[in-house]
N, C-alpha and C positions, 0 to 999 in steps of 0.2 A: 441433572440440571446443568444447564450450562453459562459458560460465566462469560460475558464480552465486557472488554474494556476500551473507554473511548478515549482516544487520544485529542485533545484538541487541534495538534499539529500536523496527525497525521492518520493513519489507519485505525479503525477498529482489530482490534484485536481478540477474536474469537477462540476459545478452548476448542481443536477437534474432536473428530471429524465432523467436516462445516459440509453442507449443498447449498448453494448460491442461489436463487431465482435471478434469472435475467429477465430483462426488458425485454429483449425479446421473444420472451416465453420457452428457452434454451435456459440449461442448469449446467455449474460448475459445480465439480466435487473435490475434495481435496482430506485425505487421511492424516495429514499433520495433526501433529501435537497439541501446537497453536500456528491459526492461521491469519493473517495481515492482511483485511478485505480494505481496501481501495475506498475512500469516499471524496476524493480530489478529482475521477476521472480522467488524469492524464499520465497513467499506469499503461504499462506497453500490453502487461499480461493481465488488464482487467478480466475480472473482475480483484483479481490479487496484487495486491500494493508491491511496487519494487522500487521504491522508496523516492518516484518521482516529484512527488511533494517536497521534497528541502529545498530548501534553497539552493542559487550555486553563485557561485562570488568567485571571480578568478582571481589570483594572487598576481601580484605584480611583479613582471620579470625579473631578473636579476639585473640583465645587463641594460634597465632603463633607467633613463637621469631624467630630473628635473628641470 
């Protein structure tokens, strides 16, 4: 059996080894452990989450005044 866990924020998380069905009828494989499948679509190495979904905030310089 295999276990997937759904993140709200961010990937599913699936027990391997995973096979992906693609859209366009092309398959990824991957023997990980556990693997981080993408459901945001804006993943560089879809169909595999590379943790494009966070957010990004940039910090504010040092050397800026008010």
């Amino acid at each position: 059996m295999r276990r997937v866990t759904i993140d709200p924020q961010g990937p599913l998380l699936v027990e391997g080894p995973v096979e992906v069905a693609l859209p366009d009828g092309g398959t990824a494989r991957s023997d990980r452990f556990v693997v981080a499948v993408c459901t945001c679509r804006r993943s560089r190495s879809y169909p595999w989450c590379d943790t494009s979904h966070r957010r990004r905030t940039r910090k504010p310089s040092r050397d800026a005044t008010d």
